[in-house]
C-alpha angles and dihedrals in degrees: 000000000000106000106250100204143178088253091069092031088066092040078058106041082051097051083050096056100045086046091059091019082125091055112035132062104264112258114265148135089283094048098048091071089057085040090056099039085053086052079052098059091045084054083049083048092050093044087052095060090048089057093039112041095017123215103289096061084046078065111031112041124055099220093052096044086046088061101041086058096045091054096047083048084060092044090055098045094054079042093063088040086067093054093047100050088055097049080242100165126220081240088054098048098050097049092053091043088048099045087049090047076061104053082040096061089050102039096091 
């Protein structure tokens, strides 16, 4: 299985913007907190389709499963927005994930 990492999700997120920059506001530190509020209502959206459909369909039928990813896609890409929006690097972001795995391994 080919790695899918925040590197290319950002590649991505970037070609996204330029493509509707005429349309959308431009990425930045005040639009990351729409940005982030939007990523909020897809986790709403997720979470719906937990209550609603419960795990087993997630797992079991095609079409349930389809839309919970689709919605966890739409989480990630406002996600990345986020980071974006803040100039938060790929380098950035994994030294501060890695040093709080750490604190994390110790913490219990």
């Amino acid at each position: 299985m080919a790695d899918f990492g925040f590197q290319e999700m950002q590649e991505i997120q970037r070609q996204l913007q330029e493509k509707y920059k005429d349309k959308w506001n431009p990425l930045s530190p005040e639009q990351g907190k729409d940005q982030l509020m939007w990523m909020m209502i897809e986790v709403g959206e997720a979470a719906d389709i937990m209550k609603k459909e419960g795990v087993r369909k997630i797992m079991e039928d095609a079409g349930t499963r389809a839309h919970f990813i689709e919605e966890m896609v739409d989480i990630m890409m406002y996600y990345n927005d986020v980071l974006l929006s803040y100039g938060i690097s790929v380098e950035e972001f994994r030294g501060i994930y890695l040093e709080k795995h750490r604190r994390n391994m110790k913490r219990w």
